[in-house]
Each structure stands twice: as C-alpha cells, then as structure tokens.
N, CA, C and O of each residue as an XYZ file, in Angstrom:
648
protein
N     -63.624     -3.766    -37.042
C     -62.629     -4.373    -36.239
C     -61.462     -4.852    -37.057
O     -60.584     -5.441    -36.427
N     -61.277     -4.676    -38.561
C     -60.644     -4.931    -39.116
C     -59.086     -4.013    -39.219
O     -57.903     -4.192    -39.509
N     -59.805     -3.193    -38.872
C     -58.561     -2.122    -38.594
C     -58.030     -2.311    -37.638
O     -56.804     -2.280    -37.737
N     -58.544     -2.567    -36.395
C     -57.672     -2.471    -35.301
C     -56.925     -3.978    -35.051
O     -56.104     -4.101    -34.142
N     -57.248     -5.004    -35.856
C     -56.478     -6.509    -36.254
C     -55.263     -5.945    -36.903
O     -54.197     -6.371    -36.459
N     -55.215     -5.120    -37.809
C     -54.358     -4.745    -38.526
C     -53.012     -4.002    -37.783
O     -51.917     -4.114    -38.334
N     -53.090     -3.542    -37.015
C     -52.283     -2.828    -36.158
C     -51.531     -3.501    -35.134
O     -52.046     -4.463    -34.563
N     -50.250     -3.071    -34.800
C     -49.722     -4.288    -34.338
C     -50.200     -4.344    -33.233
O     -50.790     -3.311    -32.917
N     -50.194     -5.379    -32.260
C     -50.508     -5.819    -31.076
C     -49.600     -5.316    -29.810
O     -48.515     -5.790    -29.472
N     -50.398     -4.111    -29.121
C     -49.134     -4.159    -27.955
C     -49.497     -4.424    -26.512
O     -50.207     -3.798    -25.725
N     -48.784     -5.559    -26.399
C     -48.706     -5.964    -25.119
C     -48.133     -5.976    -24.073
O     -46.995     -5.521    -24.183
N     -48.474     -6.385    -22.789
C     -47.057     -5.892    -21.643
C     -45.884     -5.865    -22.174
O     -45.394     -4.738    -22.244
N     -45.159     -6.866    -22.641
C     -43.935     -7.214    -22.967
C     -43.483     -6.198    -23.634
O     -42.444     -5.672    -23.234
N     -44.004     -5.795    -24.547
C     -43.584     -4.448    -25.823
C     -43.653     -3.328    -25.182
O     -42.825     -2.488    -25.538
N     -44.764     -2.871    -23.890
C     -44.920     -1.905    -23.280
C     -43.549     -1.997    -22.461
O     -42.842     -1.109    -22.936
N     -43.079     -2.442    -21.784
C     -42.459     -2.696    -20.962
C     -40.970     -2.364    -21.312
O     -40.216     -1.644    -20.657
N     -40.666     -3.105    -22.604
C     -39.585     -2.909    -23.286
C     -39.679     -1.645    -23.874
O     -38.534     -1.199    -23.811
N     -40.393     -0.822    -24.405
C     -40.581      0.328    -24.756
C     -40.285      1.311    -23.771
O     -39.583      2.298    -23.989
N     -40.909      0.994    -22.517
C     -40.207      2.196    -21.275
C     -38.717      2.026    -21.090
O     -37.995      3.019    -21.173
N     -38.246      0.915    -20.860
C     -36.666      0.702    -20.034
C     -36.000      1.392    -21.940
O     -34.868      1.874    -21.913
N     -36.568      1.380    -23.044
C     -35.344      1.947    -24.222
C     -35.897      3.415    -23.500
O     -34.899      3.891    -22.958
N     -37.000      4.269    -23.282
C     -37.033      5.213    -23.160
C     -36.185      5.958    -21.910
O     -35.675      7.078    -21.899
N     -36.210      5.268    -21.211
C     -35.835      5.744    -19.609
C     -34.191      5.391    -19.731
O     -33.367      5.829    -18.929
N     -33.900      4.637    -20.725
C     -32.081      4.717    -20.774
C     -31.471      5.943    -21.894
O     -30.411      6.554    -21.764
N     -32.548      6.101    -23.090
C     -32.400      6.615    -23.582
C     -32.644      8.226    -23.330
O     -31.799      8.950    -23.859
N     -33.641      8.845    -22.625
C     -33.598     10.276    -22.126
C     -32.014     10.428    -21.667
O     -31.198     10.969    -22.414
N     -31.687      9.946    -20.478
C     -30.652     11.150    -20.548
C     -29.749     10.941    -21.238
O     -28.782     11.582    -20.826
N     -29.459     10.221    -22.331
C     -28.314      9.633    -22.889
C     -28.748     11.149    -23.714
O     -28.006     12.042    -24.123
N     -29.674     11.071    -23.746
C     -30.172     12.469    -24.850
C     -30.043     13.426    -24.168
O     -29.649     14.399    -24.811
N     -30.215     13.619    -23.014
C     -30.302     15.077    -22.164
C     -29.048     15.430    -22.018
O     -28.776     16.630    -21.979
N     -27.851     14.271    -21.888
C     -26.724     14.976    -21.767
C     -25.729     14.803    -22.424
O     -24.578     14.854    -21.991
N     -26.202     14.490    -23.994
C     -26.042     14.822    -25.746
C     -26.270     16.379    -25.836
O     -25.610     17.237    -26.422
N     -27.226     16.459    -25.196
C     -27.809     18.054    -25.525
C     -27.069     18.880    -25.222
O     -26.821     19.957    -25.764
N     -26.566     18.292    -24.093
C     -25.959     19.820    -22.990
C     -24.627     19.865    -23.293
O     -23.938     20.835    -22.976
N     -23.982     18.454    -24.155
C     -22.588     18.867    -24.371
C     -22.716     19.483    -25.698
O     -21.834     20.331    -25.835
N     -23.379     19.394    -26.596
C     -23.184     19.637    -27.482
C     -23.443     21.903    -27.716
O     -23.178     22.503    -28.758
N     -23.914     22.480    -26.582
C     -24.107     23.382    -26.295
C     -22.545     24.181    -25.823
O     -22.225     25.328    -26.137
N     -21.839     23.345    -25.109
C     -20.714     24.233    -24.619
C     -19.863     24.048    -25.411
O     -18.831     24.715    -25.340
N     -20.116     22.656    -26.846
C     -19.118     22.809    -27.508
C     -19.037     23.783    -28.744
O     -18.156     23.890    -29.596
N     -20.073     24.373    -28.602
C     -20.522     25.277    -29.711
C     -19.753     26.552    -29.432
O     -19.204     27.338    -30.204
N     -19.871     26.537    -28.085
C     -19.781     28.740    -27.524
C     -18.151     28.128    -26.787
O     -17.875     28.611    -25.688
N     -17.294     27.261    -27.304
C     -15.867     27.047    -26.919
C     -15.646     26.705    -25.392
O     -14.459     26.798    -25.078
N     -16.364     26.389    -24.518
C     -16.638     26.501    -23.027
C     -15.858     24.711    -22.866
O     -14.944     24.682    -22.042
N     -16.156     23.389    -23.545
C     -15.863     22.373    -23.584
C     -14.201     22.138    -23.679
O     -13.437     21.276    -23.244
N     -14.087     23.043    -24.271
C     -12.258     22.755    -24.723
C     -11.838     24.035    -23.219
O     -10.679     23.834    -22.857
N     -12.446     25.046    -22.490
C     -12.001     25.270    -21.355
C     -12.192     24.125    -20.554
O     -11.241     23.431    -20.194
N     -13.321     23.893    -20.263
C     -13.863     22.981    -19.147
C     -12.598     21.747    -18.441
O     -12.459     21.544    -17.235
N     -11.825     21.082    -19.513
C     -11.161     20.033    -19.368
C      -9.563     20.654    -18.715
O      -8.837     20.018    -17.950
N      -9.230     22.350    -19.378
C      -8.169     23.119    -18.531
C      -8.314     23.349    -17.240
O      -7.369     23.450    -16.458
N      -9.719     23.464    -16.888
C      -9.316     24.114    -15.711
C      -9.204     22.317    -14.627
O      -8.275     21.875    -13.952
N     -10.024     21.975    -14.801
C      -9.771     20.541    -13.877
C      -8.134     19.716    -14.363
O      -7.507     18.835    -13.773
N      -7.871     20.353    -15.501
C      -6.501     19.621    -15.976
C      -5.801     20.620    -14.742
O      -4.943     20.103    -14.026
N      -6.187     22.048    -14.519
C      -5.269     23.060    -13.746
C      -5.505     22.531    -12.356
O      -4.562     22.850    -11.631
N      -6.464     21.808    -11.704
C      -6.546     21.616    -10.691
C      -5.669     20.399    -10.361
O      -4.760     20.408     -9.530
N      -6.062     19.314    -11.135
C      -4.485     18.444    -11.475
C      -3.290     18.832    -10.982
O      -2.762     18.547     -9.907
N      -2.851     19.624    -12.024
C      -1.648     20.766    -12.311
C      -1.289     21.548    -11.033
O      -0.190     22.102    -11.072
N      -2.168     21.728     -9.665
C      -2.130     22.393     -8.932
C      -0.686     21.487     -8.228
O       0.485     21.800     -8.009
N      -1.570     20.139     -8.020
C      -0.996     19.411     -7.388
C       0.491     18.923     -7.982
O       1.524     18.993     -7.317
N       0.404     18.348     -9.538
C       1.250     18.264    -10.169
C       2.353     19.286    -10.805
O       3.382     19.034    -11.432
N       1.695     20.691    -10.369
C       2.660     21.459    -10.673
C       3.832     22.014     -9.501
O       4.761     22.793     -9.710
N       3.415     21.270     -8.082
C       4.109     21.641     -7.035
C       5.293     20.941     -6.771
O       6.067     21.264     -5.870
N       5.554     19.451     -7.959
C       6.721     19.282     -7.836
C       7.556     19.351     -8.581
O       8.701     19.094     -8.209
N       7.301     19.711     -9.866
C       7.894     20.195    -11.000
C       8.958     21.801    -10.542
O      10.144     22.069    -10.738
N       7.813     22.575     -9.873
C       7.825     23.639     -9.865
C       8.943     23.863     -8.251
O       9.617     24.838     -7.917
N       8.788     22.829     -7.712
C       9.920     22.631     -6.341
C      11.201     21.851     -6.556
O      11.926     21.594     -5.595
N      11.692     21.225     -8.569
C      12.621     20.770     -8.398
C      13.435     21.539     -8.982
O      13.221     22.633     -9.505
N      14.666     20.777     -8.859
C      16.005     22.304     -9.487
C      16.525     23.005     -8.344
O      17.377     23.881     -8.495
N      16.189     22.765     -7.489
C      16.951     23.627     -5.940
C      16.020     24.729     -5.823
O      16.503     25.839     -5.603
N      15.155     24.646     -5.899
C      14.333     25.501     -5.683
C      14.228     25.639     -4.053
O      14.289     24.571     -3.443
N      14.060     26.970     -3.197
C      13.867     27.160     -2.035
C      12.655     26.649     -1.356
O      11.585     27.136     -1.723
N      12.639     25.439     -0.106
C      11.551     25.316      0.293
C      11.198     25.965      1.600
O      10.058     26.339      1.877
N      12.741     26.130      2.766
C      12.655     27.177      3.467
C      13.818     27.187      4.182
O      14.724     26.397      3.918
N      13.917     28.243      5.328
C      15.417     28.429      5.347
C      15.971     27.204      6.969
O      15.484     26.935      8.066
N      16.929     26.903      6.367
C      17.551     25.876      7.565
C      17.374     26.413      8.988
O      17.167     25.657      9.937
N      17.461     27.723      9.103
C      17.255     28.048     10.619
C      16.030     27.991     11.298
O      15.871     27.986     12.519
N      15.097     27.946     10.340
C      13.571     27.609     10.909
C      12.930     26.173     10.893
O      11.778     25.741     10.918
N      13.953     25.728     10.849
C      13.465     23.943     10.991
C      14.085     23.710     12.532
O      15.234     24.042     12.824
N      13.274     23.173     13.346
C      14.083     22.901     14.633
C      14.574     21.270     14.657
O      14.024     20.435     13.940
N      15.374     21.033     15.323
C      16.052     19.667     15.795
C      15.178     18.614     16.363
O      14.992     18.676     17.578
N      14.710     17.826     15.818
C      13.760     16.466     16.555
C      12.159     17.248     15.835
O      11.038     16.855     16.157
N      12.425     18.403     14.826
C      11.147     18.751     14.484
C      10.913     19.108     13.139
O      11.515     18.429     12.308
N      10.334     19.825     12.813
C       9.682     20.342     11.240
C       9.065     21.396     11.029
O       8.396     22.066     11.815
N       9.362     21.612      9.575
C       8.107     22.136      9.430
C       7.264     21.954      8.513
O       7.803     21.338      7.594
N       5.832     22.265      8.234
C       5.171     21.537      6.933
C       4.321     22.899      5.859
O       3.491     23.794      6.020
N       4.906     22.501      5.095
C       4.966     23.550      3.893
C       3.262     23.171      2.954
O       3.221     22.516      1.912
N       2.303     23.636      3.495
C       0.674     23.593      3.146
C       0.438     23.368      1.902
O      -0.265     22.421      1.550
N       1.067     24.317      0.948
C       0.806     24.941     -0.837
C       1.571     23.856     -1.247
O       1.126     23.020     -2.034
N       3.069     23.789     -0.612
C       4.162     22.534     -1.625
C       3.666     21.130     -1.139
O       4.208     20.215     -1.759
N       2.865     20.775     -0.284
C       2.518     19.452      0.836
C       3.812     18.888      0.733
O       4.282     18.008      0.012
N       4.315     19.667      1.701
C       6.098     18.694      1.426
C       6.357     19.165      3.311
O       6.065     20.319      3.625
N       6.801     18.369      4.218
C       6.782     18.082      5.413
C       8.719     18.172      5.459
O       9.323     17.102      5.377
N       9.462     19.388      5.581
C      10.843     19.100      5.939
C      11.362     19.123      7.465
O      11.008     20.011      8.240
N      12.279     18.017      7.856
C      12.882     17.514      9.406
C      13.826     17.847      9.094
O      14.284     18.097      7.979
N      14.521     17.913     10.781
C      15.579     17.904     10.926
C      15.579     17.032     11.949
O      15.443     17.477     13.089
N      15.765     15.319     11.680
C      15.834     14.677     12.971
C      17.330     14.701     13.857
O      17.251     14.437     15.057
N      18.595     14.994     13.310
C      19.475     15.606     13.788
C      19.924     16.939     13.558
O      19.451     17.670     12.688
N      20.920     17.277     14.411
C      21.209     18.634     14.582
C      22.377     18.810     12.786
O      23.526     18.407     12.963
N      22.169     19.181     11.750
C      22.810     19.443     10.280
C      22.035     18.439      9.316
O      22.175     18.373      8.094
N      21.266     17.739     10.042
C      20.541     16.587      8.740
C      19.134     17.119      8.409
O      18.264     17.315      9.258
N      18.993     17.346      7.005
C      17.814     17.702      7.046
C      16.759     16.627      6.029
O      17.386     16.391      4.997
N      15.590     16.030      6.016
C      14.542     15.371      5.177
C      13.574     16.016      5.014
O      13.377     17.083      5.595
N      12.898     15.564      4.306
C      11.794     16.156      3.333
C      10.946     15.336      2.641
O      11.535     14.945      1.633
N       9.444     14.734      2.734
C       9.083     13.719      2.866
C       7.596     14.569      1.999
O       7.697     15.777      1.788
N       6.219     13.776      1.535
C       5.644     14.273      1.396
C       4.282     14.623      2.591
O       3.954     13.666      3.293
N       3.516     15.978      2.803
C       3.121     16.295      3.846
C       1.634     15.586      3.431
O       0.714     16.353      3.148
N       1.447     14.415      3.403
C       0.105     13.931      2.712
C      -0.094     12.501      3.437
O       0.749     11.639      3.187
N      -1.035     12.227      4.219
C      -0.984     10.943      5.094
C      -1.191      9.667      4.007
O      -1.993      9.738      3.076
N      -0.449      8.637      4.239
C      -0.783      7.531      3.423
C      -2.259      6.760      3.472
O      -2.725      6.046      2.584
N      -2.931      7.133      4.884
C      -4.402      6.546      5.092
C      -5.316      6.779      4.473
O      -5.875      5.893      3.826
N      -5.709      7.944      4.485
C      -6.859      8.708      3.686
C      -6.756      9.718      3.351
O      -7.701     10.490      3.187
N      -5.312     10.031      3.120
C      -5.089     10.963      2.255
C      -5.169     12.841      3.447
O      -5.276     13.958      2.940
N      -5.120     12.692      4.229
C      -5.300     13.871      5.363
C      -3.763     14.912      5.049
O      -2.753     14.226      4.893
N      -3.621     15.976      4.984
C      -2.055     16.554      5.279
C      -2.069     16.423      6.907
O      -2.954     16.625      7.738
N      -0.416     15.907      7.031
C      -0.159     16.021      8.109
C      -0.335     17.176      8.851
O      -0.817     18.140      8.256
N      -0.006     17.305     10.189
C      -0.034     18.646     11.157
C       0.885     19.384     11.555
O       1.043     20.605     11.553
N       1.822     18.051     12.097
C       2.878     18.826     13.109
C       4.261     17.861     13.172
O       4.201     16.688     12.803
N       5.363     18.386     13.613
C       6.572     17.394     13.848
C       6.764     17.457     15.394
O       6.580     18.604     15.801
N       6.988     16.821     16.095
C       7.769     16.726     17.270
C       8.410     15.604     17.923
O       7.854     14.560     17.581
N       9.250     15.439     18.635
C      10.178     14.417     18.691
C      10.167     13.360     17.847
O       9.623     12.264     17.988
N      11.172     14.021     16.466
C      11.147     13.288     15.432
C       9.777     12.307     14.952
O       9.871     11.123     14.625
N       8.728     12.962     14.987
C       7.412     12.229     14.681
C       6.757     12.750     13.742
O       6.595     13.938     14.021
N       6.306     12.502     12.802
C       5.079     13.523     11.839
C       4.037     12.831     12.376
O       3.797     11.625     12.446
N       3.498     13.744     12.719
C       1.403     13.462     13.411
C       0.465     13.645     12.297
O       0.767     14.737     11.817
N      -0.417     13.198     11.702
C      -1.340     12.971     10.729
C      -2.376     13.564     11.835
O      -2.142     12.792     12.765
N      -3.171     14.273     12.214
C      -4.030     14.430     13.025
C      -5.647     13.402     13.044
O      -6.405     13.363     14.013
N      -5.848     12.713     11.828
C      -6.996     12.956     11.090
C      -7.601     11.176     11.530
O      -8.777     10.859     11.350
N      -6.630     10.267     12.064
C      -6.113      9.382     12.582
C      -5.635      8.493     13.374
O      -5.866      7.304     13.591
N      -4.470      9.776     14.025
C      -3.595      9.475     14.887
C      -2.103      8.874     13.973
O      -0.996      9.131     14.447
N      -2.204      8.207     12.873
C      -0.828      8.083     12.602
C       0.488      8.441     12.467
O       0.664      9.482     11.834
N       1.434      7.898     12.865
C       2.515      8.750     13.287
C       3.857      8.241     12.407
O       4.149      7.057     12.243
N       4.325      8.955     12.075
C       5.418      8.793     10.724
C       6.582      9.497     11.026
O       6.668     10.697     11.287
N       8.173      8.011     10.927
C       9.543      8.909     11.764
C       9.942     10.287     10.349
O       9.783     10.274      9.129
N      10.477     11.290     11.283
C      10.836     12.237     10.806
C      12.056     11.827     10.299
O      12.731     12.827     10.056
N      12.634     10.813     10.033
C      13.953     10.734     10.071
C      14.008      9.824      8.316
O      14.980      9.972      7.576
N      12.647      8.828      7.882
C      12.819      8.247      7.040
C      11.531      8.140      6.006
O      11.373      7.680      4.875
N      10.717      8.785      6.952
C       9.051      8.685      6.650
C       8.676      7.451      7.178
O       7.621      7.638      7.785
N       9.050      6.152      7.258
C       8.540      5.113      7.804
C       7.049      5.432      8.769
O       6.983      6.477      9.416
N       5.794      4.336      8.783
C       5.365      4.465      9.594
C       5.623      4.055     11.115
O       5.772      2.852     11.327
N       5.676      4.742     11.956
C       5.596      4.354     13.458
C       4.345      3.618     14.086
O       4.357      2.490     14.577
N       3.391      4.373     13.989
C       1.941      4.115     14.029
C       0.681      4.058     13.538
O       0.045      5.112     13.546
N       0.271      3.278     13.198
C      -0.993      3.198     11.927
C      -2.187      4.248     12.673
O      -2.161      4.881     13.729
N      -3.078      4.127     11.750
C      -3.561      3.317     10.901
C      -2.441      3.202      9.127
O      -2.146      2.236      8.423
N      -2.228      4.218      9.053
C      -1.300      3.930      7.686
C      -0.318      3.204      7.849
O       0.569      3.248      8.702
N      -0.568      2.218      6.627
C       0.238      1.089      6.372
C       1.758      1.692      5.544
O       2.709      0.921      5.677
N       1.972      2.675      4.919
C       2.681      2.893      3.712
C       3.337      4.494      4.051
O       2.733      5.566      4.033
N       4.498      4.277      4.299
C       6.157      5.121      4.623
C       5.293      6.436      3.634
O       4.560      6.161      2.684
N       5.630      8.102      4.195
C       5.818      8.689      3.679
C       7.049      9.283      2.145
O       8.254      9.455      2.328
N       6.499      9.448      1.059
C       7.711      9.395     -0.106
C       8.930     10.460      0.665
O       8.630     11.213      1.592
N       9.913     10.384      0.258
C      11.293     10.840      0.127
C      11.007     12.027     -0.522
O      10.400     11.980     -1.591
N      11.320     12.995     -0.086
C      12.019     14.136     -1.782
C      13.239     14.329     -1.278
O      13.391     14.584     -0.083
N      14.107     14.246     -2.008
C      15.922     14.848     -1.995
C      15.768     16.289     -1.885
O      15.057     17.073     -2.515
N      16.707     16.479     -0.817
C      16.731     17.933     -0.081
C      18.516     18.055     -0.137
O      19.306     17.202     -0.541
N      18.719     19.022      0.255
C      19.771     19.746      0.449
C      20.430     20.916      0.867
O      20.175     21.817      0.067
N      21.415     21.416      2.078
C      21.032     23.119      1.903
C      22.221     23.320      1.580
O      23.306     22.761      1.740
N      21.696     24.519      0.937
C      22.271     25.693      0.084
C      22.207     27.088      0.703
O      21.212     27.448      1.332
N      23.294     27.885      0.518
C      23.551     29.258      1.162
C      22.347     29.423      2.512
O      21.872     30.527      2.779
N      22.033     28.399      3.137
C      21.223     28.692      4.599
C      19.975     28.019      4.482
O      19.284     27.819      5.481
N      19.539     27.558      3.050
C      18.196     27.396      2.834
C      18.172     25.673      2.809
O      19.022     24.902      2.363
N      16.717     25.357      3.535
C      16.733     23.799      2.269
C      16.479     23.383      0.946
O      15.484     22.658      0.927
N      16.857     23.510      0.106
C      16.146     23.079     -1.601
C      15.907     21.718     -1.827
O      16.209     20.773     -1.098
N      15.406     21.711     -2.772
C      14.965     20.006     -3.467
C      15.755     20.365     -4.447
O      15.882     21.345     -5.182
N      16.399     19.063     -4.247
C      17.668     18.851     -5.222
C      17.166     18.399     -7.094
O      18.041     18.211     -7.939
C-alpha cells in the first residue's frame, strides 16, 4: 500500500477540473487542426477572398455605380413612381414630372429590399413600411430611419449617379 500512498491523490475536485480543461481544450484543438490544414494546400489565404468578394459584392455596387455611371434610362421611370434596380439595390423616383431621386433599395427595418413605387411611396413589402419617393423619409413604420440619398442626375436620356 505503499505505492499507491505515493501517488497523487485524485479526487472529485481534480477529476472534475481535469474534464472542463479537457472539454475546452478539444476543440480548441480540433479547430487548430483544421486550420492548420488549409493553410498548408493555400485554401486559407482564398477562403478570406471570397467572403471579402461577397462583401465586395455589395461594396462593389457603389463604387462601381459612381462617376455617372448609367443606372437607367429617364423614360422608364414613371411620374409619382420608380423603379428598383435588384443587383445595384438602388430604388430611382421620379416624384415629379423632370425630377428624378435615387435612394437606397434596402429597408431600414430588417434589412428587406424594397418592392415597388407608387404614388410617390416606396413599399418595403416585408413589413408594410412605406418610404416618400421624393426624400426617402419614412411615411410609415415599422422603420424608424429615412432611406440614404445617392446623387443622381440625367444625362443624354439616362439617370446616372453623379
């Protein structure tokens, strides 16, 4: 019995503490492992492009829409209405007959793209909120917070972002 005096003593407490280092420590290890795998075969230094590109999707639609770039042509926007541009999420009015705005097509609530324009209204479907075509302001909640502005302008027939 001298041997087993000799050995340390383990008791709940040590048992106990011994599981919670193990059970924090696995996956800290399991997913040590797995990065260290894609950083080997170059997959890690993609991985962060393409979600940077999905970013970029969004962030590249206004980069890529400023400079007068064409968003569409003045004759297809109607008077007291819109239209909403899906790929650019950019929502352009014409709440009078030569005035044209351009607002972003993205609801301030939860984030929904708007639907539709009609009598000077942007409809959020997702909601019900209703946003003037004329300033973005909200009309009707639930969103608390005005659609953004983009500077528009037309050019040879078209609207651009200035």
């Amino acid at each position: 019995m001298n041997e087993s005096t000799d050995l340390p003593r383990l008791d709940r407490r040590r048992l106990l503490n011994g599981a919670a280092v193990l059970g924090l420590a696995a996956p800290l290890l399991a997913a040590g492992g797995s990065e260290e795998e894609p950083a080997s075969s170059g997959t890690t230094s993609d991985s962060p492009e393409p979600s940077d590109s999905a970013s970029d999707s969004q962030a590249p639609s206004e980069p890529a829409e400023s400079g007068g770039d064409e968003l569409v042509a003045a004759a297809d926007v109607p008077v007291g209405g819109g239209v909403i541009m899906d790929d650019a999420k950019i929502v352009v009015t014409q709440p009078a007959e030569g005035e044209f705005k351009a607002f972003t097509a993205i609801c301030t609530h939860q984030g929904c793209p708007v639907q539709s324009v009609a009598d000077n209204e942007i409809i959020c479907p997702c909601h019900g909120s209703l946003f003037s075509a004329e300033d973005g302001s909200v009309v009707q909640g639930p969103a608390t917070g005005p659609l953004t502005e983009i500077e528009v302008q037309v050019k040879g027939g078209s609207v651009v972002r200035v």
